[in-house]
C-alpha positions as MATLAB code, in Angstrom:
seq = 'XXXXXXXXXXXXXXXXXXXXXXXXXXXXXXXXXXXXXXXXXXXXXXXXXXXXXXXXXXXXXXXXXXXXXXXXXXXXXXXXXXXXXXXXXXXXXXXXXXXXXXXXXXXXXXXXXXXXXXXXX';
ca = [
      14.033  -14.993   -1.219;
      14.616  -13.362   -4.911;
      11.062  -12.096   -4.514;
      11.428  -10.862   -1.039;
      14.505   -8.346   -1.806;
      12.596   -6.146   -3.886;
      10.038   -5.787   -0.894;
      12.872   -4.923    1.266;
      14.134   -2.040   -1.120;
      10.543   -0.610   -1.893;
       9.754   -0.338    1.720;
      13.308    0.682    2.736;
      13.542    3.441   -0.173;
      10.220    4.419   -0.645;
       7.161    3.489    1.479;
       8.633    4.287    5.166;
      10.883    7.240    4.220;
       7.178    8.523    2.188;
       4.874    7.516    5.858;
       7.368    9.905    7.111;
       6.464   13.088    5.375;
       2.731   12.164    4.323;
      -0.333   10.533    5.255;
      -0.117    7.412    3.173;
      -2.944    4.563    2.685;
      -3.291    1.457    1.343;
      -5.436    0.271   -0.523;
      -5.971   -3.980   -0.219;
      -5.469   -5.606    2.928;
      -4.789   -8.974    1.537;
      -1.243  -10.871    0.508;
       0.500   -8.150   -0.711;
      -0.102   -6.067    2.246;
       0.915   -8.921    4.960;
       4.257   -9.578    2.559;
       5.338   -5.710    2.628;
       4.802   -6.097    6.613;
       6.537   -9.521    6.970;
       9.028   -9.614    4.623;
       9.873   -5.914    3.250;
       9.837   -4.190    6.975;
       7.041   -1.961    6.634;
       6.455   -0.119    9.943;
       2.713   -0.877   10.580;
       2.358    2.128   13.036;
       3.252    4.421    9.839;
       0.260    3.555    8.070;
      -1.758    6.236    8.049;
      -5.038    4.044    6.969;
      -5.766    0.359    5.504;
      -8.741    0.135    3.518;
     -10.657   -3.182    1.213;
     -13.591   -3.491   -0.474;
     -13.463   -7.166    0.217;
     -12.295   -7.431    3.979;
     -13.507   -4.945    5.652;
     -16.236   -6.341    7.069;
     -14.651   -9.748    7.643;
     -11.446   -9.188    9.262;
     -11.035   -6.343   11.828;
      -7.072   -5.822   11.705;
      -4.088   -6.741   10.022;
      -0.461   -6.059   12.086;
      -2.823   -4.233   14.387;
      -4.229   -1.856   11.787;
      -8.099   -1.065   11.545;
      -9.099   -2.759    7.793;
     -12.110   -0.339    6.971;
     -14.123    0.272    3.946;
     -12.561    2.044    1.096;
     -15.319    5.145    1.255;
     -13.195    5.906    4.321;
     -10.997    7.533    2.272;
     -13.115   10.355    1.393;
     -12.965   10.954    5.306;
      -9.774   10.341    6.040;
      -8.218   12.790    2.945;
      -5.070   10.833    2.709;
      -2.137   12.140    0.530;
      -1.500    8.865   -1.033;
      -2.805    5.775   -1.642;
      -0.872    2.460   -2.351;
      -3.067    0.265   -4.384;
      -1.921   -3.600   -3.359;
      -4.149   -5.555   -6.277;
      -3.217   -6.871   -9.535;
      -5.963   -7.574  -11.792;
      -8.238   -4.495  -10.599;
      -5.743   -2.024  -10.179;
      -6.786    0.528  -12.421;
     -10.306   -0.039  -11.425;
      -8.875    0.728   -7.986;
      -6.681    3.404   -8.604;
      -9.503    5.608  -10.382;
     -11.668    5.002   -7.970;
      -9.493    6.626   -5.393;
      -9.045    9.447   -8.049;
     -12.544   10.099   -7.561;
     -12.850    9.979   -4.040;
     -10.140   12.836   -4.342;
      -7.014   11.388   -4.058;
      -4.073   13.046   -5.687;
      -1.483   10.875   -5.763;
      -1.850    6.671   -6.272;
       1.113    4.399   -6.475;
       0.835    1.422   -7.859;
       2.168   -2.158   -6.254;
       3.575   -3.492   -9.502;
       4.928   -0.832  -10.895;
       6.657    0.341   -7.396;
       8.225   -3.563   -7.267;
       9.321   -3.357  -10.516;
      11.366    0.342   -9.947;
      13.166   -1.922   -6.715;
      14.165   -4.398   -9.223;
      15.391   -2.257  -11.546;
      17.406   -0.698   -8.885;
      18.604   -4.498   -7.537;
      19.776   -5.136  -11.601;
      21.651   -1.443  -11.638;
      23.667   -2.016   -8.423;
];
């Protein structure tokens, strides 16, 4: 449950209040993706596209979104993209820089901000 509440604030602070104002994708449709759903309260109907290399092809959906292929992006011009991986996330996140995507968040570094803010308070 410690590793749930920082979910909670990330989605509650950031990632819904953010699908509200922009078109925001993610980038990994895997664990990290189901646990901001499940257990932070991410609204799946705010996500503006799902995208993974790895899944695409393999699962259709995830909470009822559409996984597709991450070349989609260059289609879909979001305005950012959440990038849900650990090990290749720079890999990830400059790959969406290329595909001409501004702005990329990054999963770890977002959860770490929440539990900065859970230590503060």
């Amino acid at each position: 449950s410690e590793n749930r509440k920082p979910l909670r604030i990330l989605v509650e602070q950031k990632l819904n209040p953010l699908a509200e104002r922009q078109k925001v994708a993610y980038w990994g449709a895997g664990r990290a993706f189901d646990a901001l759903v499940k257990y932070g309260g991410l609204i799946p109907k705010n996500v503006f596209a799902l995208v993974d290399k790895h899944l695409w092809n393999k699962i259709e959906n995830t909470h009822g979104i559409l996984i597709q292929r991450p070349e989609m992006l260059r289609l879909l011009e979001p305005n950012i993209v959440v990038v849900l991986a650990r090990s290749s996330e720079e890999v990830i996140a400059n790959t969406a820089n290329r595909m001409g995507v501004r702005h990329v968040l990054r999963f770890n570094e977002l959860v770490d901000q929440s539990r900065i803010n859970i230590n503060q308070n």
